[in-house]
N, C-alpha and C positions, 0 to 999 in steps of 0.2 A: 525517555530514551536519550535525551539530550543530556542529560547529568554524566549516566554510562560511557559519551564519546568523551567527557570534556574531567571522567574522574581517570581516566586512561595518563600517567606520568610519562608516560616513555611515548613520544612521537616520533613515530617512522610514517614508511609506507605503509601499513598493517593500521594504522588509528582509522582514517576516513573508509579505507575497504569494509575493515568490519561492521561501522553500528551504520555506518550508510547505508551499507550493502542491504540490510534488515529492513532500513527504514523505508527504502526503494519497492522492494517486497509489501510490505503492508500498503503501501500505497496503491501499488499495481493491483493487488486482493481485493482492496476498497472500491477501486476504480472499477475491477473488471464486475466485482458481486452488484456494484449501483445497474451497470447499464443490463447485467443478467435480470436483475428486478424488473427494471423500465419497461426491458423486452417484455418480459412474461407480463406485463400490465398492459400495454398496448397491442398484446395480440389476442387479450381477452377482449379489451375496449372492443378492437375489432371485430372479433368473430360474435359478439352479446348487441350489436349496432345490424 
């Protein structure tokens, strides 16, 4: 993803919005799908306890 931002020739405002803006995104997906897992793992832990 990093190659994408940095094969970009023309730097404006429009370089870091775009492959940032993605990268922010996948982050946040990653982030939110771990703690959806954790959840659903610790409320089995809890309800089989």
């Amino acid at each position: 993803m990093q190659g994408a931002h940095h094969a970009d020739l023309d730097i404006d405002e429009t370089t870091g919005a775009s492959f940032y803006s993605l990268e922010i995104l996948l982050s946040k997906l990653i982030k939110f799908a771990t703690i959806v897992i954790l959840g659903i793992y610790v409320l089995v832990v809890q309800f089989l306890n």
